[in-house]
N, C-alpha and C positions, 0 to 999 in steps of 0.2 A: 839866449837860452833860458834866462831867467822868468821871458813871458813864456816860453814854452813851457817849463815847468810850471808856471801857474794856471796855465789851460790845461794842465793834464798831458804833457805831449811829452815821450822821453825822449832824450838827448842820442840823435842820431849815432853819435860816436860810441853811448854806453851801451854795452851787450844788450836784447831785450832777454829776457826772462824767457825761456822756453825754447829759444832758438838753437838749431843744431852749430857745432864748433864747426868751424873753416877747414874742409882736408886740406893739408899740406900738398896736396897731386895735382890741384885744380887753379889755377890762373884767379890772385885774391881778388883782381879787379871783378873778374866775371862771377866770381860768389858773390861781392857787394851790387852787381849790377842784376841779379839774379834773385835779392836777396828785396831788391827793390822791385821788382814788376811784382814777387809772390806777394810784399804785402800792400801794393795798389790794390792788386787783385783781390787780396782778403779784406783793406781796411776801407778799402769807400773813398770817400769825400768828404771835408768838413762843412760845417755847415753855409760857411761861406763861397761852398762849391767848388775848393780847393783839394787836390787829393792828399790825403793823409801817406804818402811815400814813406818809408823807414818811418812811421810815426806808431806807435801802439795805446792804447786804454785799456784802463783795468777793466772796461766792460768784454774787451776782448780777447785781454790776459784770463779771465773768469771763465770763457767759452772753451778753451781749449781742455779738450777731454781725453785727449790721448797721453798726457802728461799726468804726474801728481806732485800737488802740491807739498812741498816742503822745505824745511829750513835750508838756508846754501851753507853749500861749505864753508868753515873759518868763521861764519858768524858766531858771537858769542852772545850770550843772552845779559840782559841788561844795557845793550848798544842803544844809542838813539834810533826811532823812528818804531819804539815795540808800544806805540799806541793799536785804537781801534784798525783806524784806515792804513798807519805808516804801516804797523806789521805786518798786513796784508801784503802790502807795497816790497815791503823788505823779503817778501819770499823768492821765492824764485820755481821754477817748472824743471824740474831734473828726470831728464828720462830715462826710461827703463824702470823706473821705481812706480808701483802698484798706489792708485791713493786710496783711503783708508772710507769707512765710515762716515769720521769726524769730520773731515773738511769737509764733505756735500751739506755742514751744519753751518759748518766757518760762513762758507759763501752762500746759503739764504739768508743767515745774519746778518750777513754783508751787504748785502742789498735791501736787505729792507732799511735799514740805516737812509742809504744814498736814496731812497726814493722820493725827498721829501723835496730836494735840492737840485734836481734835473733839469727844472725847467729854467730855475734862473742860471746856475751855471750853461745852459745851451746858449743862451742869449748872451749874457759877458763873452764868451767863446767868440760868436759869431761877428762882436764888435771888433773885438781884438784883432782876429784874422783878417778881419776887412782891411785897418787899419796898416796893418804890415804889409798889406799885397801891393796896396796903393803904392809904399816904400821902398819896395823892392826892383818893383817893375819884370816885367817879362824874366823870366829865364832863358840865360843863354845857354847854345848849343856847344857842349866840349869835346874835345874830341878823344879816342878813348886813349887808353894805357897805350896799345900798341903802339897809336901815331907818333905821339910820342917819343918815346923812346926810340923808334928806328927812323933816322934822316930821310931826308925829302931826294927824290931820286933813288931809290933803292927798293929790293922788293920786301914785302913782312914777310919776316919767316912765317913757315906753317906752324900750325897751331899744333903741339906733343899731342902726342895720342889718348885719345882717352881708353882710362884704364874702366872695364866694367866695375859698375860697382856690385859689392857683395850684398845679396837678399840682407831685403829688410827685415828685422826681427818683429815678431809680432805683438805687438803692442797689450803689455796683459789690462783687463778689465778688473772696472773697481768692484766692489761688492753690491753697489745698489745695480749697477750694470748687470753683472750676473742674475742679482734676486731679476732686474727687469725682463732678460733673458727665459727663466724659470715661468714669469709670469706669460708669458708669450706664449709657452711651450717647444720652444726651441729648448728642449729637454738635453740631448746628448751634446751640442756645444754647450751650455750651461754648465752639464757635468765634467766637461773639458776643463773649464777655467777654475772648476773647484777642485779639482785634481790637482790642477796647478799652485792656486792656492796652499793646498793641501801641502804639497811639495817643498814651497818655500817656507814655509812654517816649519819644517822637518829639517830643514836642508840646513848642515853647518854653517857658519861664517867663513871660515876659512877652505869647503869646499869638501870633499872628501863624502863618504857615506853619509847618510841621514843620518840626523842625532836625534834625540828626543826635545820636546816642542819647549821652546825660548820659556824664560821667566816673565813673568807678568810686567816689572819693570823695561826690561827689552822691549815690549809690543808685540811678544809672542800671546800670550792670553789672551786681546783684544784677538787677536788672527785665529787663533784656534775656535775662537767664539762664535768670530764670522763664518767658520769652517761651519761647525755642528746647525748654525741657525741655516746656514745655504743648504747642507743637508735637509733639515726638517722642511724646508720650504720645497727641497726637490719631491722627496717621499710624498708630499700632501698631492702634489702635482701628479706623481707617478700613479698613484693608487688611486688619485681619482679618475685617471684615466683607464684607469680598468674596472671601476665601474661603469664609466659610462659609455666604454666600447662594448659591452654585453647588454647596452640598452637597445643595440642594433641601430639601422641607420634610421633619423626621424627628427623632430623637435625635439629639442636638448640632448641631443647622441652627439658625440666625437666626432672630429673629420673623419677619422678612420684609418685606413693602413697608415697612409706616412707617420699620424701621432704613435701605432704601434710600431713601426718599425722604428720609430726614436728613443722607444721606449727597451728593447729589445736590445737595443746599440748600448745605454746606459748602461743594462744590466751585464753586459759582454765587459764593458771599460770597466766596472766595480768590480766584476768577478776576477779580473787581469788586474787590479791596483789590489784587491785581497793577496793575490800572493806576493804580490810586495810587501804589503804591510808586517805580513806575519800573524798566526793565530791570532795572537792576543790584541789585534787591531783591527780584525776584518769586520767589517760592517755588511755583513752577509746581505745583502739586499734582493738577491736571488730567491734565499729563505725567506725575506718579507714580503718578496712580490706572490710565492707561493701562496702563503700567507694573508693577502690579499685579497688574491681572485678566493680563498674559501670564505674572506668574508664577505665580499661580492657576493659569491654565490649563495652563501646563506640569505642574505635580504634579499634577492630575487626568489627565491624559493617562501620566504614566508610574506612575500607580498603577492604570492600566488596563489596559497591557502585558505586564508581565511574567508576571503569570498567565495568559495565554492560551494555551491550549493549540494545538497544529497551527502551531510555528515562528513562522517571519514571517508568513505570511499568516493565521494565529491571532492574529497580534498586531495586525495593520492591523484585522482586523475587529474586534477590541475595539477597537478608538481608532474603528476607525466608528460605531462602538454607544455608546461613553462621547461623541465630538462631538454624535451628531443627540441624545441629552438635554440634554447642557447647552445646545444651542442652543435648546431647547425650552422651557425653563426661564428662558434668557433672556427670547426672545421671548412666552414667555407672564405669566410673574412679574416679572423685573426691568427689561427694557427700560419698560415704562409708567410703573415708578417713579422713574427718574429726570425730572427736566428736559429737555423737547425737545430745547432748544438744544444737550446734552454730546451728542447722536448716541450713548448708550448700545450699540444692538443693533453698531454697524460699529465701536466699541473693544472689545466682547466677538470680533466676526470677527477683525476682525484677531489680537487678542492668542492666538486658539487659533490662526489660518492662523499666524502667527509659533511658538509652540510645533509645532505641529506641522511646521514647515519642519523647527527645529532638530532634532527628531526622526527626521525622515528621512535628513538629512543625518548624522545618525552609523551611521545602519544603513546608509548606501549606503557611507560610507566602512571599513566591515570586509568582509573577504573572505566574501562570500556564496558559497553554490552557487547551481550555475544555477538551479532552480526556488523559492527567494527571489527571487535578481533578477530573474526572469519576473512574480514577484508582486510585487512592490516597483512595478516598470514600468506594471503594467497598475492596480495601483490610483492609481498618482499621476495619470497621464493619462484614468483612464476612472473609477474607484470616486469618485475624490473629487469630479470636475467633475460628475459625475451624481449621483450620489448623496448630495452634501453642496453644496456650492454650487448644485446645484440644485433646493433645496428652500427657498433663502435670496432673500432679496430684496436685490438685489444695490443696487437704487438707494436702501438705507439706509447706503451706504457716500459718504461725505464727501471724500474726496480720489481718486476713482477708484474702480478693479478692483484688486484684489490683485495680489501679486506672482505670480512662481511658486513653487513649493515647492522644487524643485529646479532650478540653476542649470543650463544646456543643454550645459556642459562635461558636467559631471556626468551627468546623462540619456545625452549620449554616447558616456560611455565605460564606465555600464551597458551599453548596447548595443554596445558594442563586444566586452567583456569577454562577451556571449552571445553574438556571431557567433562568436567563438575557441572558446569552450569547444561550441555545437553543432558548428563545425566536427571540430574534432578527436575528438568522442564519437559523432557518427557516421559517421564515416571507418573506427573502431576498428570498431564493432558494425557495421556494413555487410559488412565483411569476414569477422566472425565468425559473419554470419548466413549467409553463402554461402559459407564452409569447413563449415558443420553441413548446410546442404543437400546441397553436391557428396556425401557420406561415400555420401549413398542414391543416388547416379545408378545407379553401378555393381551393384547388389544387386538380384538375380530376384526381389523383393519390390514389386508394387505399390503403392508406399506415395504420399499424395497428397504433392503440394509447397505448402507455406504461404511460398514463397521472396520472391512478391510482397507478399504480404500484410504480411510481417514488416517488407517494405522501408519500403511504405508509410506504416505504423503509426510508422515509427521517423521519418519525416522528417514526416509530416505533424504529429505532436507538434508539428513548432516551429513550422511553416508555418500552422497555422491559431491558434497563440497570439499569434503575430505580429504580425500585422493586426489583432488587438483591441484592441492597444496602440496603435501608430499606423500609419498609412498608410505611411510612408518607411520605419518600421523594417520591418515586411511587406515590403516588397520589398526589405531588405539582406538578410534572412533565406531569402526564396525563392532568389535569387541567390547564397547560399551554399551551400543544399540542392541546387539545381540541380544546381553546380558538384559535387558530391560523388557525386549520381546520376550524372553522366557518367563521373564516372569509376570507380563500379560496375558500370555496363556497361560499359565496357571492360574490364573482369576479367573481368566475366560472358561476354562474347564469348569471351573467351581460350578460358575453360572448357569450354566449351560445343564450342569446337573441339577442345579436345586430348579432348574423352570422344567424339568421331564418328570421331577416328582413331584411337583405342586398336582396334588389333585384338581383344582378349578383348573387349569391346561388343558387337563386330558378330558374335561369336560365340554371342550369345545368341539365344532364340527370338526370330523377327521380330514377335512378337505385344506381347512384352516391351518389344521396341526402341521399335518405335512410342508403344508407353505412355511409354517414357518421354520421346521425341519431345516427343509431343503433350505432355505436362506443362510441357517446359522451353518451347516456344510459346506457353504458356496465360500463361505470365509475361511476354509483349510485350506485349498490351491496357491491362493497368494501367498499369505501366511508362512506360507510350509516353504514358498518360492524364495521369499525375502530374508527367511532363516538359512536357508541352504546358500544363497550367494551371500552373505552375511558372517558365513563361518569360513567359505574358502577366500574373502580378503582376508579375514581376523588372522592373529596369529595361533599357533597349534594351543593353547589356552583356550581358546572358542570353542575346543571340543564339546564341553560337556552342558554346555550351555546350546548347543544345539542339539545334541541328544534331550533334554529336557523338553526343547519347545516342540520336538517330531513326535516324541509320548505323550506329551498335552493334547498336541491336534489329533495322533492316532485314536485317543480316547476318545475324544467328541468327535470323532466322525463316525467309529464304531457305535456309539451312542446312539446317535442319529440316525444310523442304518438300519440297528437292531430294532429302534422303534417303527420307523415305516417299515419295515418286513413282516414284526409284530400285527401292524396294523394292517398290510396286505394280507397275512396270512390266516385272521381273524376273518378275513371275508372269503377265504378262499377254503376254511377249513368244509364246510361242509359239502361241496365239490370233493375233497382228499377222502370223508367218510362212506363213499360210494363206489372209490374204487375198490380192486379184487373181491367181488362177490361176484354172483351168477347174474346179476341184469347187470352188471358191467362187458363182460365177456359176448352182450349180443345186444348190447348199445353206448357208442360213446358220450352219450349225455355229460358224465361226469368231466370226462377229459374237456369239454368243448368251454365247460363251463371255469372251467383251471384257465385254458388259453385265452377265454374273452377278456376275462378279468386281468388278467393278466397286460392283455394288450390295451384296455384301459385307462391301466395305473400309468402304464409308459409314457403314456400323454404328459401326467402331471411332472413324471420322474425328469423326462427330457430338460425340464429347466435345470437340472443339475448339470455344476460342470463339469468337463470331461473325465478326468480323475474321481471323482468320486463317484460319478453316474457308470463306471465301468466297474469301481468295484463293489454297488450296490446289486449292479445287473448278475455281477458275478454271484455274489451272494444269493442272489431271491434266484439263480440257476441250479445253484447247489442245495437250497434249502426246497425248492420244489420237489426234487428229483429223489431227496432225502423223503420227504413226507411222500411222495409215493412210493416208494420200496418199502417204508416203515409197514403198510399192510400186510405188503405180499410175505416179507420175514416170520410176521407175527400170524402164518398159517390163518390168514382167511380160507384160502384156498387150499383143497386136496385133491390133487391128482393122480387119482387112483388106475388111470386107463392111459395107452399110449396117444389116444385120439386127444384125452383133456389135453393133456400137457402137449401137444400143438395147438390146440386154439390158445390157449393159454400163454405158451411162448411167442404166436403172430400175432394177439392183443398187443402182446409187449413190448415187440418192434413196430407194431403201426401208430402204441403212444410216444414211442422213443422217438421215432422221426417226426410227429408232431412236433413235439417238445424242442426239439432240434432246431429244428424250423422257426419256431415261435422266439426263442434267442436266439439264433440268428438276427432275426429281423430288428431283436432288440439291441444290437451291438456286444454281446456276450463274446467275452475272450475266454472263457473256461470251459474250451474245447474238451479238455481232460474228462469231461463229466460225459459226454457224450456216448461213447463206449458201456456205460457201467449197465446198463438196463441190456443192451444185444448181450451180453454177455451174460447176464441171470438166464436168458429167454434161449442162449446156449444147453448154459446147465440142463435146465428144465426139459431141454427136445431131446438132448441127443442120450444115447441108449446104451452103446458100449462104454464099459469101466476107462479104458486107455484115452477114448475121448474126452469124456467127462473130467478126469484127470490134466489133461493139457488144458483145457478151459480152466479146472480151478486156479493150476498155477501160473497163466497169465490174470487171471482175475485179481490173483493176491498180488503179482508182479506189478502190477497198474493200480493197485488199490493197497497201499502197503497197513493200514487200519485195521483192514477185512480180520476177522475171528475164525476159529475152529465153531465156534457158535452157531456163527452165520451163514457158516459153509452145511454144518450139522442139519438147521432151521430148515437151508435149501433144499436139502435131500429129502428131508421128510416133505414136505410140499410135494414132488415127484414121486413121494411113494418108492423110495428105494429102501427095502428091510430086508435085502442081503449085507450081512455083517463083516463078510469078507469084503465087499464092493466097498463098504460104507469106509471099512479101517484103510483099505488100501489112498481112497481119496481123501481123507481127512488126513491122511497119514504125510500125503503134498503139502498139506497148509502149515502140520505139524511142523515139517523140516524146515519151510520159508519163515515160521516164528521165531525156531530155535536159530538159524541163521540171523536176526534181526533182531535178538535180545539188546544186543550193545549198541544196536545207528537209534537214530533218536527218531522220534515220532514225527510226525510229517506236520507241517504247519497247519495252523488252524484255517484258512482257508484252502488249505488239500485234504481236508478230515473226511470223511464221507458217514463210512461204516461205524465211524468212532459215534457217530449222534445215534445211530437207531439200536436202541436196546434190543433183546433178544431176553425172552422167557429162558429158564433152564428149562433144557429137552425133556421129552416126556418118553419114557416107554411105548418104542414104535412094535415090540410086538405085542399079541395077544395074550395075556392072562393065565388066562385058563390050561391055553393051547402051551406055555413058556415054562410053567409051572411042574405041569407034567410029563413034561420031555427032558427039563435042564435041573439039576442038582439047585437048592437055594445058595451052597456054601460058592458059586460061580458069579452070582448078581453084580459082585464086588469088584470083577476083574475086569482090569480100566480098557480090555481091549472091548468090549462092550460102551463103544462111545453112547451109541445114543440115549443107554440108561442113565442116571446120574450117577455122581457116583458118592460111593459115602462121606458124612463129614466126618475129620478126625475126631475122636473123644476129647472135648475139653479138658485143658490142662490145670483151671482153676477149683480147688478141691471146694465142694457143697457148705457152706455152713454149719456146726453142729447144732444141735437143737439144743435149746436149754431148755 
């Protein structure tokens, strides 16, 4: 024994270190014989080619890993053998007990030591052993316990039954095992054995409920230490695997499900060891792992940004394009992998709706230009709700709907910050689009006007970005544009007057003038179109700001009208001085010369747009029809025979239906005018009072203008100086005035009679013959219409003479 112990070999009879105790149930020969094939089987051969049977070394004391080293029972410190080597020696393998940190220290220390002495100790060994084999000679064969004991001729009892043995307990892991464990990513057994861990660090001495964690002298603090450091090394593990499962599958991406469905399992077993702990010891890791994927998903989202090209709205669309794949990837790869119960898919939503809030939130807070914060606007409220949450299943979310992204301060005072800056940039460029048109008013060059057009283009940019965004802001924005058109045209009006009275204007060809008339005309239609849909977005505050821009353009179109009519009727007046005299009544010359001219100018007018070329046409219909009757009122003509007054009243139906005719042709809607000439040329024919009477008062009926005047005017024309005929008809027009004191005058394009003045009547009878038939004290009496009649005596008394 003495050379075995100096080759390293222990003493077959001494217990070895790590071996399980002998059950009392089992036959001791067959544990010893049982106990020698395991360690054939484990220990080899010496070097002399001898098996090392019941032999053990501390290289193989060393190996044994299901064990932990530590002190044996009854040893007391200070014993022999507490050297380098012997203390090692003196330990012993007691199972069940967890080994520590320190000893994976002890035994590399250990060997590096022995490594220096291997080779000559193998050799001394190998001499030794030789030596002894020589000595010994063969081993003989014994025969076993049983034979033995039971006599020769007899039979061996059978062998007691064996009792099953009880499950093996499971052998706990040391702490570098576990950390190796963690580094594998065998994640959920890992977090087993630190449960465990965990456990026995809590777990009384004496059994009973958990207690609070040992004193540092105990070896509770070393444990607890191990505890939090196996934690931090799981979370690194954990969380990095949820980055790199939303890297999707590729070079350097995750295995994929099974890493997340171990990941899923950990977070199930903390959330089930949480209610054990108790509040004030949960290590909520559920709330970390939340916590996680939004920082995940923050770095995915700003490593998606900054390279996008096209500003802001380059960069929203990449973060549109990096969100709908990772949720893609969620929903298709990760969410199944976890445990129902974690609502996986709605901590993935949230934690990108949370990063990308933050995200927004920095870009809204730097000074944008306007067309970022146009785009910032319309993707929060329209790109994201449609296009990304709603492609989501919104009822995978556990505590509700999301928040907003942006806080409604914020969103406010985006849109604020746009109503200012569209304010003030089209204010600026409004006024420099209409200092670059005026430059061409004045120049003999027909050049077209893009004045409206420019206009439009420029406000409708905001006006129709607007309303895509939201409803409410749509109409701050309309109402801003509004307010900005109104007060272009009130510049534009200015203009537009000071270039009709510049003398050098009207000095140019009338051809010219009109062009360019009609140009600045052509820019009321839109104008007037972009004001009117302008006011019904805006809110009821737009009123008034659209009443101003329709009196602006009503002005300048009236303007404009009145000068080309001006200018037609300046060519047309000396045609209008020919009618009602005697070579008109037996040649049309004059009328033919009204209608040519007339069909002429239409030519030029036709480039007008529709609206305004219809209530030009109306106008130069009305003002025609005016300047011809103006004669006939003003007694050219006296028809003193029943024969005149037919030729007279059939002139005046065959220029009516000209006239008729010639607007028509022109597109004229102011039919109403039509009637007014048959009806003088009524008056004029027909002969009984009761007629003549029904004619007036459809005349005044249809012509609410019409005067006792011009009804008077007409009579004398026809030569009617019966006084009874005259009061009785005039006495019609009389009742239709006083009936119509209180309704209001008829619009100025219904006026008619109201333009053509009328002389005060004259004394329709004779002199001489009136004189001396009628009293003078009678002259005065107002049923004598067609006399004048007196003026009262002024009330303002004469100055005295000094």
């Amino acid at each position: 024994m003495p050379i075995l112990k100096n080759l390293g070999v222990s003493d077959p009879k001494v217990p070895r270190a790590g071996t399980l105790p002998l059950r009392s149930s089992r036959n001791p020969f067959e544990e010893v014989s049982g106990l020698e094939e395991e360690e054939a089987g484990e220990l080899g051969s010496l070097p002399n080619g001898t098996s090392c049977r019941r032999r053990a070394t501390l290289e193989k004391l060393a190996g044994l890993a299901p064990f932990r080293l530590g002190w044996a029972p009854g040893r007391r410190a200070g014993s022999p053998g507490d050297g380098q080597s012997r203390s090692f020696l003196g330990r012993v393998l007691v199972p069940g007990i967890r080994r520590s940190s320190a000893d994976f220290g002890l035994l590399a220390r250990l060997h590096g030591t022995r490594a220096h002495g291997d080779e000559e100790a193998a050799g001394e060994a190998a001499r030794r052993l030789a030596f002894l084999r020589l000595g010994r000679g063969s081993k003989p064969q014994r025969a076993s316990l049983a034979e033995r004991v039971v006599p020769a001729g007899e039979a061996a009892p059978e062998p007691p039954p064996k009792v099953p043995e009880p499950p093996k307990m499971k052998e706990p892991l040391s702490v570098l095992e576990i950390l190796s464990l963690i580094q594998q990513r065998e994640l959920a057994r890992a977090d087993e054995h630190i449960l465990e861990l965990e456990a026995e660090e809590l777990a009384p001495s004496g059994g009973g409920a958990p207690g609070p964690p040992k004193a540092e002298g105990a070896g509770g603090g070393r444990r607890a230490r191990d505890v939090a450091l196996l934690y931090e090394a799981l979370q690194r593990e954990l969380w990095a695997l949820v980055r790199e499962t939303l890297a999707g599958p590729g070079p350097g991406a995750c295995a994929g499900a099974g890493a997340v469905a171990q990941l899923g399992q950990v977070l199930v077993q903390e959330e089930a060891a949480d209610g054990r702990r108790g509040p004030g010891a949960a290590r909520k890791l559920r709330a970390r792992w939340a916590e996680a994927v939004a920082r995940a998903a923050r770095e995915r989202l700003e490593a998606a940004a900054p390279g996008a090209p096209g500003g802001l709205a380059g960069q929203l669309e990449a973060l549109r394009a990096r969100l709908l794949e990772d949720m893609a990837v969620v929903r298709g790869r990760l969410a199944p992998a976890y445990p129902a119960g974690l609502g996986a898919f709605g901590v993935y939503l949230r934690g990108y709706h949370g990063a990308l809030a933050e995200w927004l939130g920095a870009s809204a807070r730097r000074r944008l230009p306007l067309a970022d914060r146009y785009a910032l606007l319309h993707w929060h409220n329209q790109v994201y709700p449609r296009e990304v949450l709603g492609l989501v299943d919104m009822a995978a979310l556990e505590n509700g709907e999301l928040g907003p992204l942006l806080s409604p301060g914020t969103l406010r005072g985006l849109e604020d910050e746009c109503v200012t800056d569209v304010k003030a940039q089209t204010r600026a460029a409004l006024l420099r689009v209409l200092q670059e048109d005026e430059e061409h008013w004045g120049s003999l060059e027909d050049q077209p006007s893009s004045l409206a057009q420019d206009v439009c283009e420029l406000l409708e940019e905001h006006t129709e970005r607007a309303p895509r965004i939201s409803q409410e802001f749509g109409e701050r924005m309309a109402h801003c544009c509004l307010g900005g058109l109104a007060e272009f045209l009130q510049s534009f009006q200015q203009r537009v007057e000071r270039f009709h009275e510049n003398p050098g204007v009207r000095e140019m060809l009338p051809d010219t003038y009109i062009s360019k008339t009609i140009a600045l005309v052509n820019c009321g239609p839109p104008l007037r179109a972009l004001a009117e849909r302008l006011a019904r977005v805006g809110p009821p505050e737009s009123e008034p700001a659209r009443e101003a821009s329709a009196s602006a353009l009503d002005h300048v179109i009236r303007l404009c009208h009145r000068v080309v009519a001006d200018l037609l009727f300046q060519e047309l007046q000396p045609h209008f001085n020919k009618l009602m005299r005697r070579k008109w009544l037996s040649s049309p010359e004059a009328l033919d010369g009204i209608v040519g001219t007339l069909g002429a100018q239409a030519l030029a007018l036709r480039r007008m747009q529709d609206e305004p070329y219809q209530a030009l046409v109306a106008e130069l219909h009305r003002r025609a029809l005016v300047e011809y009757v103006r004669p006939l009122l003003r007694g050219r003509l006296r028809c003193s025979s029943a024969r005149t007054r037919s030729r007279v009243a059939g002139r005046l139906r065959e220029d009516a239906a000209q006239l008729q005719r010639l607007f028509r042709r022109l597109e004229s809607q102011a039919s109403w005018l039509d009637a007014v000439v048959p009806h003088l040329a009524e008056v004029l024919q027909l002969e009984d009072t009761p007629s003549i009477q029904v004619e007036v008062g459809v005349l005044v009926r249809d012509y609410p203008d019409i005067r006792r005047k011009h009804v008077a005017a007409l009579l004398d024309i026809r030569g009617l100086r019966n006084t009874a005929a005259r009061q009785e008809i005039l006495a019609v027009a009389r009742d239709l005035e006083l009936s119509e004191d209180g309704a209001l005058s008829p619009p100025r394009d219904r006026a008619f009679f109201a333009d053509i003045p009328v002389p005060r009547p004259s004394f329709c009878l004779s002199f001489p013959l009136f004189l001396g038939r009628l009293p003078l004290s009678r002259l005065a009496r107002p049923s004598l219409a067609c006399l004048p009649r007196p003026r009262p005596p002024s009330l303002v008394r004469p100055r005295a003479r000094r």
